[in-house]
Structure formats: structure tokens, C-alpha cells
N, CA, C and O atoms as CSV, one atom per row, in Angstrom:
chain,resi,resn,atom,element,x,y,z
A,1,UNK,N,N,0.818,-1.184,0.000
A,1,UNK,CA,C,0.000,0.000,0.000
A,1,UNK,C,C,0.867,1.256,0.000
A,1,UNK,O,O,0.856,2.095,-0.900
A,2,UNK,N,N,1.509,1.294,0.937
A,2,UNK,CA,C,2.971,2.859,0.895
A,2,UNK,C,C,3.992,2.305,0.587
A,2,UNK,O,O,4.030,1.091,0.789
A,3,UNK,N,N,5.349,3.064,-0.089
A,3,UNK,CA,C,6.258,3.119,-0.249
A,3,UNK,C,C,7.182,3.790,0.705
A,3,UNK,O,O,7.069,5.015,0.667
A,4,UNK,N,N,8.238,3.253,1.718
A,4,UNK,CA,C,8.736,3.941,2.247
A,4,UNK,C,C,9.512,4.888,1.702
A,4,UNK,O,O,10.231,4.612,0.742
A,5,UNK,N,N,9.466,6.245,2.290
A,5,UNK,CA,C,9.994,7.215,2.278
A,5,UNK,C,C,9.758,8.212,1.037
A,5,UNK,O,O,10.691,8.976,0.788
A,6,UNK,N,N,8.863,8.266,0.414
A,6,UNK,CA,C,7.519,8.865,-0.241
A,6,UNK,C,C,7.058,10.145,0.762
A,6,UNK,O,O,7.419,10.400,1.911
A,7,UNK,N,N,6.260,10.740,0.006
A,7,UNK,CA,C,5.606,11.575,0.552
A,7,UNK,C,C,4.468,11.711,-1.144
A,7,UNK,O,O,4.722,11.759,-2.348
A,8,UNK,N,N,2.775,11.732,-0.006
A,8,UNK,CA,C,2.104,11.025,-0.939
A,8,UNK,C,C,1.079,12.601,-1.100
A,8,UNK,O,O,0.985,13.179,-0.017
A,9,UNK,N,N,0.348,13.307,-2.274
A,9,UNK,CA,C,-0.692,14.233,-2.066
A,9,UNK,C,C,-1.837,13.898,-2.309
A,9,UNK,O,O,-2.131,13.488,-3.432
A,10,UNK,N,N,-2.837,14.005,-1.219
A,10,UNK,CA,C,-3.782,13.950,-1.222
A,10,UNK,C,C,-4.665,15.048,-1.583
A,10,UNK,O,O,-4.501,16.224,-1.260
A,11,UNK,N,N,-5.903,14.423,-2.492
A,11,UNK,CA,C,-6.450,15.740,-3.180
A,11,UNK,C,C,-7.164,16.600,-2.184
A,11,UNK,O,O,-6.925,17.795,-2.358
A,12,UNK,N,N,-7.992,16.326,-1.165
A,12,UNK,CA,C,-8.496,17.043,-0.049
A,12,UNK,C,C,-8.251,16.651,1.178
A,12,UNK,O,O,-7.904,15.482,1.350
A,13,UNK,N,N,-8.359,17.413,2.133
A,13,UNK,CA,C,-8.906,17.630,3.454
A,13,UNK,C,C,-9.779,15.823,3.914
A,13,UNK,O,O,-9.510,14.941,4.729
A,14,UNK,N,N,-11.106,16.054,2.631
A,14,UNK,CA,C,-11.493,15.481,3.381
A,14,UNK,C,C,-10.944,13.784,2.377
A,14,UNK,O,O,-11.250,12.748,2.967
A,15,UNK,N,N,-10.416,13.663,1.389
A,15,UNK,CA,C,-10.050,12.677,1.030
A,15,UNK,C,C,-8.985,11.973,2.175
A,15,UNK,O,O,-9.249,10.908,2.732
A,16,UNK,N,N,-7.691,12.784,2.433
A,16,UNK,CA,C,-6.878,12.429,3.723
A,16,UNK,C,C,-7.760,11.633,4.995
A,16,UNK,O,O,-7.355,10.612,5.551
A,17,UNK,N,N,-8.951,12.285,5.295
A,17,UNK,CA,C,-10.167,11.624,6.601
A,17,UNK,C,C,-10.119,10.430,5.863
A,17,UNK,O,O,-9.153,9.732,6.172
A,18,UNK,N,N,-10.879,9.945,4.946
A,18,UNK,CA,C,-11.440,8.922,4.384
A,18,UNK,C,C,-10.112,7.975,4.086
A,18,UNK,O,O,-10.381,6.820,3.755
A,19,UNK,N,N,-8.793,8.309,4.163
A,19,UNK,CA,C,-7.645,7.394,3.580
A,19,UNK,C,C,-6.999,6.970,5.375
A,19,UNK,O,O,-6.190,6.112,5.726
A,20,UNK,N,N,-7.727,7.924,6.133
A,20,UNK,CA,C,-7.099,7.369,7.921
A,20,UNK,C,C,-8.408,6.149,7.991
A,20,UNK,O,O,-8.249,4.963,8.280
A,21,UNK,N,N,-9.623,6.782,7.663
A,21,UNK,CA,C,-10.783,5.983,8.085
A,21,UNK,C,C,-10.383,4.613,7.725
A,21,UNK,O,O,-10.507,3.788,8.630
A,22,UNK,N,N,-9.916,4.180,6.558
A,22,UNK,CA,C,-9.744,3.302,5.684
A,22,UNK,C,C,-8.669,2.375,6.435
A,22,UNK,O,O,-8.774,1.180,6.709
A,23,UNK,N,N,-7.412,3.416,6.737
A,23,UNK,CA,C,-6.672,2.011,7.644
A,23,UNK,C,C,-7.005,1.657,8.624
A,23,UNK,O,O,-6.721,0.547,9.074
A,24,UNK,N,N,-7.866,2.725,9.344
A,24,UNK,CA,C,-7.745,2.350,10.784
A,24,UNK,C,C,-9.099,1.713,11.143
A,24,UNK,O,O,-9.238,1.063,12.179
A,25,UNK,N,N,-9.867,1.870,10.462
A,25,UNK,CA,C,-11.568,0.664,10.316
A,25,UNK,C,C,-11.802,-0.027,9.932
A,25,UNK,O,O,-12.741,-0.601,10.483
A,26,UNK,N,N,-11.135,-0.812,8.407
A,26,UNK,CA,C,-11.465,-1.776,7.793
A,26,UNK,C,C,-11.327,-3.451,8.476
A,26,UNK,O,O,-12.270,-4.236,8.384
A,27,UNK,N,N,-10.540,-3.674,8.881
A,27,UNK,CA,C,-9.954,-5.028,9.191
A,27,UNK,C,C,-9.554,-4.983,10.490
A,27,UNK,O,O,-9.497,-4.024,11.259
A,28,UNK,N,N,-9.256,-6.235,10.663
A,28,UNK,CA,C,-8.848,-6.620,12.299
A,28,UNK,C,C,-7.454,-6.201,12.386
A,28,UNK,O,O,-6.702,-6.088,11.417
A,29,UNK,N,N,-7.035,-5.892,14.086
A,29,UNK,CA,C,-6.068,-5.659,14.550
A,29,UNK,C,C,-4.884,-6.361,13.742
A,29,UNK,O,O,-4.994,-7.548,13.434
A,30,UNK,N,N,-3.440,-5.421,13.306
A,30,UNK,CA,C,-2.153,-6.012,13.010
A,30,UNK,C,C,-1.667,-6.175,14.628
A,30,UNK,O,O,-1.704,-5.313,15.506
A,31,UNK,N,N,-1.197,-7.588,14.719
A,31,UNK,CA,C,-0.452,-7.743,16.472
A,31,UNK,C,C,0.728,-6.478,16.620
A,31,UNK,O,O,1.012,-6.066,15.495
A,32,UNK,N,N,1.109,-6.117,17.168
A,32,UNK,CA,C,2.172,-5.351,17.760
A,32,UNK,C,C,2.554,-4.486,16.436
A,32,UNK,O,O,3.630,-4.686,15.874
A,33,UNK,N,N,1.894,-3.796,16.099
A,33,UNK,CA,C,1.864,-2.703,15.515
A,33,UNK,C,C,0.715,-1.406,15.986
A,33,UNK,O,O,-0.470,-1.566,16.281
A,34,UNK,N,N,1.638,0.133,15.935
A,34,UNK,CA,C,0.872,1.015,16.629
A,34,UNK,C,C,0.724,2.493,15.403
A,34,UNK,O,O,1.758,2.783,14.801
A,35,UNK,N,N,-0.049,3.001,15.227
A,35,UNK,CA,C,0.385,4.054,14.333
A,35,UNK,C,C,-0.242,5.255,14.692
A,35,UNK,O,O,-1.448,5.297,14.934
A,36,UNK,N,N,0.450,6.180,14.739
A,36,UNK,CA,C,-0.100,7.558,14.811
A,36,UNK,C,C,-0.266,8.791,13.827
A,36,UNK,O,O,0.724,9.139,13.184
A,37,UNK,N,N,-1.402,9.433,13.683
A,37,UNK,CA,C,-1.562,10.392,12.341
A,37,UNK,C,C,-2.110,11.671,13.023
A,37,UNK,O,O,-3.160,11.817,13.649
A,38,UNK,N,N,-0.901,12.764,12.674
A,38,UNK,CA,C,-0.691,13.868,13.038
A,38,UNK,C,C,-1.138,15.105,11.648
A,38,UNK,O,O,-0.313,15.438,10.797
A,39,UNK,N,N,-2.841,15.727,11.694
A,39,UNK,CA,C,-2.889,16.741,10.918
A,39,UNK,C,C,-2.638,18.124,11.285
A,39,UNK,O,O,-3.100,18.456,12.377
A,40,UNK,N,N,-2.065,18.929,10.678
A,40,UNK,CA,C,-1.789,19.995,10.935
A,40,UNK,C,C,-2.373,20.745,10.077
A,40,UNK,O,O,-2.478,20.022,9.086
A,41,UNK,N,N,-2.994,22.141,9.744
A,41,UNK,CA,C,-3.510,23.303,9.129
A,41,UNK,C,C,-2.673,24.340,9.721
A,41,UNK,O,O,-2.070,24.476,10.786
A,42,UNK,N,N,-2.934,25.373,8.117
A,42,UNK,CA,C,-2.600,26.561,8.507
A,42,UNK,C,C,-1.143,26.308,8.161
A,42,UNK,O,O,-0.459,27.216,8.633
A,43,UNK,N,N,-0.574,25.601,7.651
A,43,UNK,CA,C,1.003,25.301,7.159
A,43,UNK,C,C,1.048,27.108,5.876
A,43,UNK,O,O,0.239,27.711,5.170
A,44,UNK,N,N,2.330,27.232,6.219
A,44,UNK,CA,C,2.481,28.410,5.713
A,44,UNK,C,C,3.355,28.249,4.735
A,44,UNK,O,O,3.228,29.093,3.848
A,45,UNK,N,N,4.403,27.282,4.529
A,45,UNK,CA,C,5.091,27.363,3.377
A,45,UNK,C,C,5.071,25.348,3.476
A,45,UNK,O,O,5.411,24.714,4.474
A,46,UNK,N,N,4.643,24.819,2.326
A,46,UNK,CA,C,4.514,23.488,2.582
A,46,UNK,C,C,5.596,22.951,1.708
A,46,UNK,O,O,5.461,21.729,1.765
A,47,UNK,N,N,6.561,23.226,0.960
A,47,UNK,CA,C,7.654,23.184,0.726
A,47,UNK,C,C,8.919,23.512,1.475
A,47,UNK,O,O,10.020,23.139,1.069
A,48,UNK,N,N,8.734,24.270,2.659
A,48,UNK,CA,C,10.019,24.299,3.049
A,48,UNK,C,C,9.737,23.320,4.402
A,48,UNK,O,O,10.651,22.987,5.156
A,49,UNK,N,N,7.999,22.819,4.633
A,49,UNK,CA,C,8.262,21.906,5.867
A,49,UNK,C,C,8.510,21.132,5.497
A,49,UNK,O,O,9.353,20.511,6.145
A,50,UNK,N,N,8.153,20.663,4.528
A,50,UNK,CA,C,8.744,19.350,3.504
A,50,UNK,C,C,10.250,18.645,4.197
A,50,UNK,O,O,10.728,17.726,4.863
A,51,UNK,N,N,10.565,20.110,3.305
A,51,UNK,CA,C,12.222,19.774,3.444
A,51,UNK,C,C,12.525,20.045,4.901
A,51,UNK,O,O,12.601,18.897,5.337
A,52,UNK,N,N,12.758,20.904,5.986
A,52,UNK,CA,C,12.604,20.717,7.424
A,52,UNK,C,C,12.481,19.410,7.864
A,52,UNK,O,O,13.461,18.770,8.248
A,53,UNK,N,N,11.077,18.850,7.833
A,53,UNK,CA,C,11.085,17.514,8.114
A,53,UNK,C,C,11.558,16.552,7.581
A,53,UNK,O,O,11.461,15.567,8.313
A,54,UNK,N,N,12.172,16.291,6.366
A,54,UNK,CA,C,12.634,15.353,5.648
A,54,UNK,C,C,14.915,15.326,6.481
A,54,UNK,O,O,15.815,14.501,6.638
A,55,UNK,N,N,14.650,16.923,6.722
A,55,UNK,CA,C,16.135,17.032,7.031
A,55,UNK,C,C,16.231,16.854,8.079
A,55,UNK,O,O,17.212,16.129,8.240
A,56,UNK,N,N,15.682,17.136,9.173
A,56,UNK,CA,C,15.483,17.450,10.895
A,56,UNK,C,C,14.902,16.346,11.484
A,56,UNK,O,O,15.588,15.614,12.198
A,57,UNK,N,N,13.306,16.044,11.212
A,57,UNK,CA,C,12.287,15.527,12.040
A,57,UNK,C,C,12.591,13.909,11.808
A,57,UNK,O,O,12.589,13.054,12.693
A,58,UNK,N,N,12.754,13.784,10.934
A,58,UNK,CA,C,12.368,11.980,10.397
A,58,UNK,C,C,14.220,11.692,11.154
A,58,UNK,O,O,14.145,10.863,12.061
A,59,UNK,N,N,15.511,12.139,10.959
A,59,UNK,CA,C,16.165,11.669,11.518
A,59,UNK,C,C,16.027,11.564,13.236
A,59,UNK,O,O,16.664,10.648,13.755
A,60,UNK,N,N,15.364,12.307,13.979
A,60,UNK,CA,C,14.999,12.238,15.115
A,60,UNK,C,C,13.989,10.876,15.544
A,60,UNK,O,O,13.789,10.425,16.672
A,61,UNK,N,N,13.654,10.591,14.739
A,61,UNK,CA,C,12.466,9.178,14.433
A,61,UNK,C,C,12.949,7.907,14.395
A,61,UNK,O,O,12.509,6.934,15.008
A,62,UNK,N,N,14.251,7.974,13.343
A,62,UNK,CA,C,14.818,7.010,13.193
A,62,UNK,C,C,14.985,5.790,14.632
A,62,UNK,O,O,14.636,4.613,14.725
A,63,UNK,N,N,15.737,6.807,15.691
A,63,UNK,CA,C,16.432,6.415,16.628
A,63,UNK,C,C,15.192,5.663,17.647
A,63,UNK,O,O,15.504,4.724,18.379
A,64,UNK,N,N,13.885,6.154,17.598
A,64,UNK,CA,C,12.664,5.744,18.553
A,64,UNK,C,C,12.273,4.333,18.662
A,64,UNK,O,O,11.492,3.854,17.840
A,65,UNK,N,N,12.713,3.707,19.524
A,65,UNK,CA,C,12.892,2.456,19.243
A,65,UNK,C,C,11.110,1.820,19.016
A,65,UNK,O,O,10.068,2.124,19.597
A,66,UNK,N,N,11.403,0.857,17.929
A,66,UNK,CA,C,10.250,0.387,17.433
A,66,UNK,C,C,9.443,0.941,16.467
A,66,UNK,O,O,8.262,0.673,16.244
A,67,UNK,N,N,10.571,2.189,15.587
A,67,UNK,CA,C,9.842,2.634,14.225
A,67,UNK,C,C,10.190,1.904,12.765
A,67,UNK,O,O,11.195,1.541,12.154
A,68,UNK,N,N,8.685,1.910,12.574
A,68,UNK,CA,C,8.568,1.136,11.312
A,68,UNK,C,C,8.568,1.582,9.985
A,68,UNK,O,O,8.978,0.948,9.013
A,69,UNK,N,N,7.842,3.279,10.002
A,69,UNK,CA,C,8.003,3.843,8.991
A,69,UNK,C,C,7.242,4.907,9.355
A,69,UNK,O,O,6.457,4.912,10.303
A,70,UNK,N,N,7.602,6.373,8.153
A,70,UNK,CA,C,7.158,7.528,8.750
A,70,UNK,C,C,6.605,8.229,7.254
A,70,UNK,O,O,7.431,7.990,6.374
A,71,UNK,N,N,5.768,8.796,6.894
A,71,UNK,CA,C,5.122,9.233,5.479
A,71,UNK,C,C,4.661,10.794,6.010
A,71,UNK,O,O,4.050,10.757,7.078
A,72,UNK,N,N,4.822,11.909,5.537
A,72,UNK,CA,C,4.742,13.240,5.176
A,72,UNK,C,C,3.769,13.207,4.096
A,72,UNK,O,O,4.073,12.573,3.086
A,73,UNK,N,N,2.496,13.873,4.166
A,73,UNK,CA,C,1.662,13.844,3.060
A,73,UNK,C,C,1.474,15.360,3.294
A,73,UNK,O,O,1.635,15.891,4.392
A,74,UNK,N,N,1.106,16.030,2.124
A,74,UNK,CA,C,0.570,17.536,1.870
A,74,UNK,C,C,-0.524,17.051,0.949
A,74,UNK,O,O,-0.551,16.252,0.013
A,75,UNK,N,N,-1.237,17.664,1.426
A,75,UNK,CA,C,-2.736,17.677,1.139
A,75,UNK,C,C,-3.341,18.756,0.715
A,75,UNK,O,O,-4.569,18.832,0.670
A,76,UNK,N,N,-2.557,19.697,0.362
A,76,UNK,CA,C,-2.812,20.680,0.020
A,76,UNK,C,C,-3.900,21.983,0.783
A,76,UNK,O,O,-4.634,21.823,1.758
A,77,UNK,N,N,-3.715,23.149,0.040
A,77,UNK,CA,C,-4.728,24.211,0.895
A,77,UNK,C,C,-4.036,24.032,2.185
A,77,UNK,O,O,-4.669,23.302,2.948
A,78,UNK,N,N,-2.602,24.614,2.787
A,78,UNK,CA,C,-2.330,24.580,3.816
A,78,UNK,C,C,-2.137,22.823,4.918
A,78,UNK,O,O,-1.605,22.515,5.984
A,79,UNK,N,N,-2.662,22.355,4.201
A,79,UNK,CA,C,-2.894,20.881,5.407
A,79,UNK,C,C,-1.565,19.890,5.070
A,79,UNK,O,O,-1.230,19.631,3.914
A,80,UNK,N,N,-1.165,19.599,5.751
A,80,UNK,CA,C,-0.556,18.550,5.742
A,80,UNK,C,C,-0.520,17.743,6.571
A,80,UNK,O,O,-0.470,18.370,7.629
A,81,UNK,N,N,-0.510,16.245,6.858
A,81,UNK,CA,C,-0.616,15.083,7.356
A,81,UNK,C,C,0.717,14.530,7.711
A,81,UNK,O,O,1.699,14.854,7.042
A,82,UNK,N,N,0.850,13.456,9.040
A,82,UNK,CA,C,2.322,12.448,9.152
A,82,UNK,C,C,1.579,11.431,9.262
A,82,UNK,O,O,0.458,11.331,9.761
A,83,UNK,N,N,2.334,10.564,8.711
A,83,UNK,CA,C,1.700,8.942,9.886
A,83,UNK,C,C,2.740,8.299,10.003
A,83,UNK,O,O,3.416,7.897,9.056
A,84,UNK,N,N,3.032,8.095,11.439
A,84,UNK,CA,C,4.249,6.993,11.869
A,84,UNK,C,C,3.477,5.709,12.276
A,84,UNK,O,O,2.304,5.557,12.619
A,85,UNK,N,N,4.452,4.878,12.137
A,85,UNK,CA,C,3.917,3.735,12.514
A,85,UNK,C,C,5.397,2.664,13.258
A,85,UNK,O,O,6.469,2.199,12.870
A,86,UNK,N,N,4.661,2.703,14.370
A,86,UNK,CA,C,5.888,2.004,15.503
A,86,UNK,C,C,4.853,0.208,15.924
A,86,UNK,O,O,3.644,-0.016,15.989
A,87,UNK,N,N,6.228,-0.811,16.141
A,87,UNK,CA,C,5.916,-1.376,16.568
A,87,UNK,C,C,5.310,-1.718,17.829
A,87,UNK,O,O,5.110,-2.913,18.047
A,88,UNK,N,N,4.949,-0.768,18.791
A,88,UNK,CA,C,3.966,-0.897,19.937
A,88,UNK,C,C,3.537,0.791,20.003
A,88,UNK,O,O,4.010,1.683,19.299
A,89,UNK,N,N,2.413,0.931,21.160
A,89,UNK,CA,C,2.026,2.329,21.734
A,89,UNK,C,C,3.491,3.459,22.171
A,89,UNK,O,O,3.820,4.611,21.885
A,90,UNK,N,N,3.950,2.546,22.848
A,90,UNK,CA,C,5.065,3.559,23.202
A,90,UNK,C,C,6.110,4.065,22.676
A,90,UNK,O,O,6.811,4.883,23.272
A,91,UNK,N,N,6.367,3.605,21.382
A,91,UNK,CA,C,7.141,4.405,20.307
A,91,UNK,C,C,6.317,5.607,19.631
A,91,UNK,O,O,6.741,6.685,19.213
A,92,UNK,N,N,4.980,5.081,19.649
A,92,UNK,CA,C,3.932,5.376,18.633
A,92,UNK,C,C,3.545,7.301,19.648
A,92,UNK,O,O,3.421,8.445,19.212
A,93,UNK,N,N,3.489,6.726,21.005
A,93,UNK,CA,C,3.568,8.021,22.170
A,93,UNK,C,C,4.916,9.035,22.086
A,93,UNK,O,O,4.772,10.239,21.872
A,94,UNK,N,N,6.338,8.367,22.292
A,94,UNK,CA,C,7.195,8.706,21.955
A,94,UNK,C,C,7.317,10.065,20.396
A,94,UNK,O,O,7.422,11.289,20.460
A,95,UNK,N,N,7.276,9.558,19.722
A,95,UNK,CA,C,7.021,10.247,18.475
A,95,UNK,C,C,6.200,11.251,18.300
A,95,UNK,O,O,6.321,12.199,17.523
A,96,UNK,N,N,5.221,10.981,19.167
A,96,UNK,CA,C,3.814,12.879,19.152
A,96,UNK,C,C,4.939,13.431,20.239
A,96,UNK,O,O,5.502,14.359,19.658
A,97,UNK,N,N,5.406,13.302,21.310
A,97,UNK,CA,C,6.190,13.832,22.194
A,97,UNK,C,C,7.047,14.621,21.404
A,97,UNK,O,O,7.005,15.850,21.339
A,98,UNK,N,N,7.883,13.824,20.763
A,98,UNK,CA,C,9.095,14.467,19.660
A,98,UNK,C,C,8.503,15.565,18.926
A,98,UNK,O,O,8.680,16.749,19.211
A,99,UNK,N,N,7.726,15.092,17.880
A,99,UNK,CA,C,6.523,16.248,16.732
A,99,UNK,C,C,6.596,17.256,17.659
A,99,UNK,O,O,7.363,18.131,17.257
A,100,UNK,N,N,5.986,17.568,19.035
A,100,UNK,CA,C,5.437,18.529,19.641
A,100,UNK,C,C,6.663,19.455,19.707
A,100,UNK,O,O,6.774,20.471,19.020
A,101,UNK,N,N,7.528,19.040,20.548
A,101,UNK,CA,C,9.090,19.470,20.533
A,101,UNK,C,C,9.462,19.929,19.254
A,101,UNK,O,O,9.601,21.152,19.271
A,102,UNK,N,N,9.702,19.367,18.029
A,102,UNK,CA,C,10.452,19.739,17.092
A,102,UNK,C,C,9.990,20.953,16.551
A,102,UNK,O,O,10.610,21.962,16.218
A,103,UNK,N,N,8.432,20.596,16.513
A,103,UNK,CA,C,7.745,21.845,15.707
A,103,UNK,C,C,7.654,23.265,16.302
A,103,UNK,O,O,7.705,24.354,15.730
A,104,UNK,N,N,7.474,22.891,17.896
A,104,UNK,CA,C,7.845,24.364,18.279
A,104,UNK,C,C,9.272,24.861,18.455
A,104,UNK,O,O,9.504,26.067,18.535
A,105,UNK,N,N,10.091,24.074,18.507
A,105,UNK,CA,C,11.869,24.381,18.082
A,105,UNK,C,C,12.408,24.646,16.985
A,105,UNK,O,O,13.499,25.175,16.772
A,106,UNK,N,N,11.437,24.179,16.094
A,106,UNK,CA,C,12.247,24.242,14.512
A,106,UNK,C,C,11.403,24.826,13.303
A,106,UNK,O,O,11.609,25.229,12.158
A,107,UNK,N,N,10.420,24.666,14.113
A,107,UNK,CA,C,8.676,25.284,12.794
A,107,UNK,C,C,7.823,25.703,13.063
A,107,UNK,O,O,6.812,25.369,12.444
A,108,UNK,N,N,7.741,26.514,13.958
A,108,UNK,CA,C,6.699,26.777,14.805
A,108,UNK,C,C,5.932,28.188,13.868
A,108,UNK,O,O,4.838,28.709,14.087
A,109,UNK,N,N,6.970,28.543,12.776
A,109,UNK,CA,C,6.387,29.983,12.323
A,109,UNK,C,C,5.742,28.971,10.859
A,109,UNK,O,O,4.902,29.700,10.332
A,110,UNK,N,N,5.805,28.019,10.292
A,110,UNK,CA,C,5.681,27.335,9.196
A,110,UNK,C,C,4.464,26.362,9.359
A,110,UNK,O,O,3.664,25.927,8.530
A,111,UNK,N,N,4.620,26.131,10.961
A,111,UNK,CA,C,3.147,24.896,11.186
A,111,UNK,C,C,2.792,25.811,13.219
A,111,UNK,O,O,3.216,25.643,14.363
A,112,UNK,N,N,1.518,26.971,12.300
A,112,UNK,CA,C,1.401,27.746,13.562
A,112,UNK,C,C,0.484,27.143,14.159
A,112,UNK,O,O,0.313,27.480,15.331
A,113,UNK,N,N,-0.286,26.215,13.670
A,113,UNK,CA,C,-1.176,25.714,14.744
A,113,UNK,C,C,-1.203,24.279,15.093
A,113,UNK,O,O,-1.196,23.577,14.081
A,114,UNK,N,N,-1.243,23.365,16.632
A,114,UNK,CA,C,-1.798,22.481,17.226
A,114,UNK,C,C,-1.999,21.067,16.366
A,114,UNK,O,O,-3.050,21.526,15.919
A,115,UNK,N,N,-1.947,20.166,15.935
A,115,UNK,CA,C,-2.051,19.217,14.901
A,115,UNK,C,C,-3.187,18.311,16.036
A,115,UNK,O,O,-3.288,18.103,17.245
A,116,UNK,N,N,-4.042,17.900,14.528
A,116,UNK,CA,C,-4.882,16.534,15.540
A,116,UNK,C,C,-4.529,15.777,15.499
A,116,UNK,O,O,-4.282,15.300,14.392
A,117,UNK,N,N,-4.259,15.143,16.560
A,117,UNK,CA,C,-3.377,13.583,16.848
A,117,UNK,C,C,-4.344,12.456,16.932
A,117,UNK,O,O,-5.094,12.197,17.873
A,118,UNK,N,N,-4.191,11.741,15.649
A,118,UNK,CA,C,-5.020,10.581,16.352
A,118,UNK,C,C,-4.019,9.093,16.470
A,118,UNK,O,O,-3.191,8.931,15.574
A,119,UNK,N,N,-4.104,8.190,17.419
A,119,UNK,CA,C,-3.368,7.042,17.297
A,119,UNK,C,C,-4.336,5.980,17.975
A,119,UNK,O,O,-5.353,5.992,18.669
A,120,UNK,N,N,-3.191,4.752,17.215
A,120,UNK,CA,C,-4.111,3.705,17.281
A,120,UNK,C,C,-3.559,2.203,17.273
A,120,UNK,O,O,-2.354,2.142,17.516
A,121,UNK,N,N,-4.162,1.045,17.054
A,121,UNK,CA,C,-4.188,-0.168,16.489
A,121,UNK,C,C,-3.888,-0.226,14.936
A,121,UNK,O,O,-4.825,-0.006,14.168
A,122,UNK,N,N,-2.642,-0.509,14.438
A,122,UNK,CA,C,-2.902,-0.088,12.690
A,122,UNK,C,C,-3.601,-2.026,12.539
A,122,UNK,O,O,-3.003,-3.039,12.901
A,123,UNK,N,N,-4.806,-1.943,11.978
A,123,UNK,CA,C,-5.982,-2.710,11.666
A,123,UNK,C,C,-5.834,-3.096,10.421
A,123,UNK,O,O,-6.576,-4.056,10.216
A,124,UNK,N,N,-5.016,-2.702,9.164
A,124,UNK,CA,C,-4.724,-3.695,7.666
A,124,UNK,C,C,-3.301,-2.418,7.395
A,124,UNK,O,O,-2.986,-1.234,7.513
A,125,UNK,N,N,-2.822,-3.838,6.939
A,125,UNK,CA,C,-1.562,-3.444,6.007
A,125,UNK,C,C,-1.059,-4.017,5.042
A,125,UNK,O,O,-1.204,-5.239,5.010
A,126,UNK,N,N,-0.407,-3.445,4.084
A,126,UNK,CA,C,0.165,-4.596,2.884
A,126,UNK,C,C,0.983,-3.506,2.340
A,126,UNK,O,O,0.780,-2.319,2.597
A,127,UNK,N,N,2.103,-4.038,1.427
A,127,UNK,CA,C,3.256,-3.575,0.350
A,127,UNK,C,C,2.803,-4.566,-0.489
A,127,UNK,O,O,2.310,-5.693,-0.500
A,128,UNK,N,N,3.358,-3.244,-1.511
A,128,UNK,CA,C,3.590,-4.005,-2.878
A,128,UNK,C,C,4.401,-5.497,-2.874
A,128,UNK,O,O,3.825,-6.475,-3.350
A,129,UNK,N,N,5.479,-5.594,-2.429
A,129,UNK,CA,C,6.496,-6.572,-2.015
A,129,UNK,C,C,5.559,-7.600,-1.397
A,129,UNK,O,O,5.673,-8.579,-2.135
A,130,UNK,N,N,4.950,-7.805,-0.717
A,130,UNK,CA,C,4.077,-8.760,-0.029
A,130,UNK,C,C,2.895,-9.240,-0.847
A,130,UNK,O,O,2.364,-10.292,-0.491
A,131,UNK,N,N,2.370,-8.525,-2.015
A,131,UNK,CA,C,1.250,-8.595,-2.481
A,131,UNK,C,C,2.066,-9.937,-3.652
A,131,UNK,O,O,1.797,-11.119,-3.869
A,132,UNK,N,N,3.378,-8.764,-4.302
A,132,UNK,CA,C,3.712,-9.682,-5.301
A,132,UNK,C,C,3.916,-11.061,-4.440
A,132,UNK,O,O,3.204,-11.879,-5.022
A,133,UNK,N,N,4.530,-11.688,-3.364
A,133,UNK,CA,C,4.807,-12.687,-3.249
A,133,UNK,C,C,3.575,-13.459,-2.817
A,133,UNK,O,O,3.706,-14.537,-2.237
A,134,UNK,N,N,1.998,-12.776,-3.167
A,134,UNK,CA,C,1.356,-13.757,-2.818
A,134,UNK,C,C,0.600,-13.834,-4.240
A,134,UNK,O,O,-0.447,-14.391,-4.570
A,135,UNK,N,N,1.592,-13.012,-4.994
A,135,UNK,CA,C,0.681,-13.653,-6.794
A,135,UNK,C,C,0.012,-12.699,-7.220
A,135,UNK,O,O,-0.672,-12.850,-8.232
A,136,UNK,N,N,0.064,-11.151,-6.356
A,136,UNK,CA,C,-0.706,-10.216,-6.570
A,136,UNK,C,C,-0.372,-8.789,-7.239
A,136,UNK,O,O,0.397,-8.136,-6.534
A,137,UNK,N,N,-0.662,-8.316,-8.119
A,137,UNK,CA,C,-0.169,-7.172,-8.435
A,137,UNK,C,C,0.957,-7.218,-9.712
A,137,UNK,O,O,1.494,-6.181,-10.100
């Protein structure tokens, strides 16, 4: 389904809702997997958080033990989206901790407002890589 280290655009606001709804409702619990999706509005230059976070934030991520992968989406009209995804809650906690920190240390004039945090159970997953080895795609 994602490609690591992508950054994907979504055509709306509310298409982004309907693409969280989608992982996080469809199917039963993945075991020991946790993911969290951080929207933000009101982004003021969505090219230079881009790059900010691609240079700054995601190496700070790396190190959180139990990360699985991290996706930057702009969604345009100001919005942009994260979703990390750690192998338990407490990486998955870890990581909004960090976001909160970084953004008011490093972006706070670029992402001026509060992001909605939602986290969870990530409930279906798949790669391309997994699909092909089951004959798919």
C-alpha cells in the first residue's frame, strides 16, 4: 500500500479523513503494531516543511525504538498530514512527544497551529512486495 519514504498528495482535506478511516476501520487488529496520524492546518510554506522535516524531524524518528516507517503527506490548501507507525504504543507516544518538541523548536512559524493527533491499532496493512509474493499485483 505505501512506499517507504515517499511523501504522498492527497487531493483534499477530506479525502486524507477517508484514507485514515480506511486504515484504521477496515480489518482486524495487526499484532504489535501502533500508528499515529498527526494533521496539521494553517502550514504556511509546505515546501520548506517538507524539506525541514525530511532534514530534521524523520532523523529524530529514526532512533525511537520500534519505528517502522514515517510518510509526510501535503494535502494541500495549507494541510498537511504524518503517519508513523511504531511497533507498539510507546514508540507510537514517543514520536507525538518528539513532533510537539520539534515543531515548536524548529517550525513553529511554518506549522502555527496544534495538529490533531489521532493514534491507534494499525488494523490492515500490505506492500507491494508482499502482495507480489502472494501472486498479486
Amino acid at each position: 500500500m505505501f512506499a517507504q519514504g515517499h511523501a504522498w498528495r492527497v487531493s483534499s482535506p477530506q479525502a486524507l479523513a477517508k484514507f485514515v478511516r480506511r486504515i484504521t476501520d477496515e480489518c482486524k487488529e495487526v499484532p504489535g503494531m501502533w500508528g499515529a496520524v498527526r494533521r496539521y492546518e494553517g502550514i504556511t510554506d509546505p515546501a520548506e516543511a517538507g524539506r525541514l522535516v525530511d532534514e530534521s524531524f524523520l532523523p529524530l524518528l529514526e532512533h525511537v525504538q520500534g519505528f517502522v516507517a514515517y510518510y509526510w503527506i501535503d494535502a494541500g490548501d495549507g494541510v498537511m498530514a504524518s503517519l508513523s507507525v511504531f511497533e507498539d504504543q510507546v514508540g507510537a507516544d514517543e514520536s507525538v512527544r518528539i513532533a510537539h518538541d520539534w515543531v515548536r523548536n524548529n517550525a513553529a512559524t511554518l506549522i502555527p497551529n496544534p495538529p490533531q493527533v489521532t493514534e491507534g491499532h494499525v488494523v490492515a496493512t500490505d506492500t507491494a512486495v508482499e502482495m507480489a509474493k502472494r501472486g498479486g499485483r
